[in-house]
N, C-alpha and C positions, 0 to 999 in steps of 0.2 A: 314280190313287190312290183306293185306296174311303172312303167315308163314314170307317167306322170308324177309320182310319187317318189319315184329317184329324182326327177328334176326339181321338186318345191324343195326336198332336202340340200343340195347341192346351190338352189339361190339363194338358201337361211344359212347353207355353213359362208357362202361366199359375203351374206352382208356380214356378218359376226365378225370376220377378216375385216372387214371396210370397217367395221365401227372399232375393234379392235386398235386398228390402225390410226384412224383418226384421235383415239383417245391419248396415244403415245404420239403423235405429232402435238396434241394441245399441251401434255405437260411438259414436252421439249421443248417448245416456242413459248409456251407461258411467263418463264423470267426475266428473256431478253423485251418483249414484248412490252411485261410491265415495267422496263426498266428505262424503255423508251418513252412511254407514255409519261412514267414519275417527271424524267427532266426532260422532254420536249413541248410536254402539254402543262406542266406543271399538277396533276392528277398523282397525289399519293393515297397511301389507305388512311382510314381514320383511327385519330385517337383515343385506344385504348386504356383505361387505367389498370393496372392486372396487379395493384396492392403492390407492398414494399417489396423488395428484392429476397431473394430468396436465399437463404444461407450459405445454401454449397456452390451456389452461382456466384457468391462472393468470392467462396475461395478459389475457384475457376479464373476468375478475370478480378484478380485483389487493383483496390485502388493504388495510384501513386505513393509510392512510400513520403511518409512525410519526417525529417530530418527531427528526430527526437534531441531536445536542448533541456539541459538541468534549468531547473527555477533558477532567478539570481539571489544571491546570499541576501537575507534579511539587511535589513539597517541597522538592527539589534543586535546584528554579526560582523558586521561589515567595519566596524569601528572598534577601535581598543577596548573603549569605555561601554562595558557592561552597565544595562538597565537594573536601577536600585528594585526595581520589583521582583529581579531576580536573585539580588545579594542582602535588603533589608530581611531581617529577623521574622518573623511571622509566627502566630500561634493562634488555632481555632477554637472555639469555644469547646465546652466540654460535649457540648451536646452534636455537633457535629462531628468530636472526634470517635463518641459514640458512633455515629452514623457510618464514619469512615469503616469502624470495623465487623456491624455488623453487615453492609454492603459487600465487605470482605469476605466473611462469615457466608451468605446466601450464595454469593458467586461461586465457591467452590464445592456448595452443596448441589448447583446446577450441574458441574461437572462431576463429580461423583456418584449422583443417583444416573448417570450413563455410562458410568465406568470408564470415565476417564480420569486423569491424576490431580488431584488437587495440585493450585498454585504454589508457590513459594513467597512467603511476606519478602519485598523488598524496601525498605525504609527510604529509600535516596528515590527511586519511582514514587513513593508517595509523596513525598516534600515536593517534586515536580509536578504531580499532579495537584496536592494544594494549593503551590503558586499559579497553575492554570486556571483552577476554580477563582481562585480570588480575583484572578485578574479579569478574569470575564464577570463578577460579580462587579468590580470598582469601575471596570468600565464600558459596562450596559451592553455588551455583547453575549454573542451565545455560537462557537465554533470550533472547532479546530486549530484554524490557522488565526493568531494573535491578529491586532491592526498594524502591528508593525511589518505581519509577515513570516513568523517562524510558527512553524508546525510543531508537531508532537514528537519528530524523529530531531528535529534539530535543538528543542530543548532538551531531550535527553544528551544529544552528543554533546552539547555545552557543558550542563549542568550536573551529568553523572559522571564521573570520571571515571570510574573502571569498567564500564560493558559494554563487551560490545559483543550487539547482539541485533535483533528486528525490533522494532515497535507496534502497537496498534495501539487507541485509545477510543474509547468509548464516552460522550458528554451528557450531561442529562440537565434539565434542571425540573424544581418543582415547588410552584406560588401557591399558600395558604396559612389561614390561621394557624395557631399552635398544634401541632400532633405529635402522638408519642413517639421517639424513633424508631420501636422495632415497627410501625407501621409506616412510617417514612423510610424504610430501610426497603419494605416489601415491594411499597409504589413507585421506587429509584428501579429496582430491581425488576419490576412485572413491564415498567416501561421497556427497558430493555430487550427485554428476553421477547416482548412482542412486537418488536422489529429487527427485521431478518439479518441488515448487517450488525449491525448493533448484537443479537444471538450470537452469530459468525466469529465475532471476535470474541465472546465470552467460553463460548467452546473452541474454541480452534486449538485441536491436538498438540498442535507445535509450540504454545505458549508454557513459558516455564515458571514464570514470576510476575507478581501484580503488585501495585500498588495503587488504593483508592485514597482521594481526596476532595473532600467538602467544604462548605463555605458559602454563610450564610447574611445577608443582611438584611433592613427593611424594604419591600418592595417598589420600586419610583414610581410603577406604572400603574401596580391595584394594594392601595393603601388599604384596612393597615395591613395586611398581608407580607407575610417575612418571604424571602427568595433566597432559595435554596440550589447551587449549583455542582454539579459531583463530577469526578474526574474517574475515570480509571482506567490504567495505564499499564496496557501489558506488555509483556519483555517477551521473546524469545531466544535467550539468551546461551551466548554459544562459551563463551569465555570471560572470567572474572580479571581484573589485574589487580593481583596482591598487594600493591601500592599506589595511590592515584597518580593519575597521570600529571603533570605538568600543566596549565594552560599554557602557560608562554613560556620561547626556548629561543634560543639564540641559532643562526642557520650555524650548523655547525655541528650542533649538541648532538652527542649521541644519548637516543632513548632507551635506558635497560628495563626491558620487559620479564618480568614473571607472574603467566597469566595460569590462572585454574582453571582447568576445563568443564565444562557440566558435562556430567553425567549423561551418557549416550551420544555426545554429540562428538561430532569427527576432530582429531585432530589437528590444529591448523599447522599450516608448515611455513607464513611467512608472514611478517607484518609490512604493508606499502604506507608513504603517504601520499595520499590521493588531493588534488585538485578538485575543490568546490564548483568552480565553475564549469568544467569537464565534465566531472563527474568519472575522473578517470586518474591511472598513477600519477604522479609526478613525472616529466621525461627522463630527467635527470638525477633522479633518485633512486639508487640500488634497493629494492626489497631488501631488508634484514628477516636471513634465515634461524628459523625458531628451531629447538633441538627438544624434543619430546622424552621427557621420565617420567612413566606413568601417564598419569591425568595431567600434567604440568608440561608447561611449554617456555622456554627461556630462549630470550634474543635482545638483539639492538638492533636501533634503526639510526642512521647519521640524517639529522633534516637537514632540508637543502630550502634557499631562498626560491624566488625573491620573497620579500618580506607580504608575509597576508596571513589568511588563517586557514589550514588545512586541516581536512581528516585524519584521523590512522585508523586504518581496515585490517583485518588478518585474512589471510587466502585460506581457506579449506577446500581438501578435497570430496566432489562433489560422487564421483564416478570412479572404476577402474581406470578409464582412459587417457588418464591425464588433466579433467576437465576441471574447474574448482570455482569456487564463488568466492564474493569476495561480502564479508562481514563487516558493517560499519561500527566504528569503535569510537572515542571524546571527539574534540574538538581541539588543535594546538595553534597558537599566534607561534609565527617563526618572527622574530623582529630582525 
């Protein structure tokens, strides 16, 4: 190799050093640099839209916890005096009661051609779910939650006196001339099952008991067309109590509990009453411990004031570890 040929090598290895070098001084100096320019010059970059946040970035930097508060107690709960919609008599036509059952009938045949268990007729979930239908027929709604405010899980704790268990409810309704009901049974039923929550609840494994309920009258808004609305009201029901519970009870009263357990589900070990507003025990209320024979669980619970209306929940355990849930059960006035 001559002279000159070692020298042209030696001034490309020494620029490659300089450029080298210059490029780790630019990305050294690059952030102070723009950090200067952002707030002395007022020169930042531009904005980007890079679409909504991304999942796992969520759970990296979670937003502010926001203090979770129970709804406040209905109006229709809140007072002694029980709405006559939910204590007057009621009876539905024959052709509805039809519908009631073969809605009944379909639903379990959903579950079954997947191999899971059929339901269990509960009579006291259907009556609740008729008075829903009705009431949303009488007055021109179509939801969930009543206008005065109570939902599905608080008409049951009222209005069912022994279970206590989970709720879901499913609503439907459907305007037209006269049709025969096992095809009215299908179009209750196909509406459902083709939407996804609505599906959800009619399969969901952990349901143990249903009751459907219909109700029907002439339609206000597409005459003459009859209007048709259907309830149904599923339990997931952890324990029965062999005697209704009490609505109202003097602070004082000790409650004797003898509850039946369903079938597969855990034992509970204590009955609380729980504060509505909380959403939490009583402070001052000792849990009453339940003593387990077999499938059967017996105890008392002493209610404590002040005077309003609380839960009774049973604790099961959830885990080895000590951990347990708590099961919402009626509804009691302590006076």
């Amino acid at each position: 190799m001559s002279e000159t040929d070692s020298r042209k090598q030696s001034d490309l290895f020494g620029l490659m050093l300089l450029l080298l070098g210059a490029l780790v001084i630019f990305y050294l100096a690059r952030p102070p640099v723009l950090m200067f320019l952002h707030y002395a010059l007022g020169i930042s970059r531009p904005q980007v839209d890079t679409g909504p946040p991304r999942p796992d970035l969520a759970l990296i930097t979670p937003p502010p916890a926001v203090p979770i508060k129970p709804p406040p107690i209905p109006a229709s709960l809140s007072t002694p005096h029980t709405p006559t919609r939910w204590t007057d008599p009621i009876a539905g036509t024959l052709d509805m009661t039809a519908l009631d059952t073969d809605i009944f009938t379909l639903t379990n045949q959903e579950r079954t051609g997947r191999q899971l268990t059929a339901l269990a007729e509960d009579p006291k979930l259907a009556k609740i779910a008729i008075r829903h239908s009705k009431d949303m027929v009488d007055r021109d709604y179509h939801a969930h939650v009543s206008p005065d405010g109570d939902g599905p899980a608080q008409r049951v704790a009222k209005l069912h006196r022994t279970l206590f268990g989970l709720t879901r409810e499913n609503v439907a309704l459907y305007s037209s001339t006269p049709i025969p009901v096992p095809e009215l049974a299908s179009r209750f039923n196909t509406q459902w099952m083709n939407s996804l929550g609505h599906r959800r609840n009619i399969l969901a494994q952990e349901n143990t008991h249903l009751g459907v309920g219909c109700w029907d009258a002439p339609d206000p808004h597409t005459q003459p067309n009859t209007i048709r609305k259907c309830t149904q009201l599923f339990s997931q029901s952890y324990a029965h109590a062999e005697t209704p519970i009490p609505e109202e009870a003097d602070a004082g009263t000790h409650i004797f509990l003898r509850l039946i357990v369903e079938p597969g589900q855990p034992l509970p070990t204590a009955i609380v009453q729980t504060d509505l507003r909380t959403d939490r025990a009583v402070p001052n209320a000792m849990p009453g411990k339940l003593t387990n024979q077999g499938r059967v669980a017996e105890g008392k619970l002493q209610l404590v004031g002040p005077p309003g209306l609380y839960g009774l929940s049973i604790q099961v355990p959830s885990d080895s570890a000590g951990i347990f849930s708590v099961i919402p059960g009626p509804y009691v006035r302590v006076r």
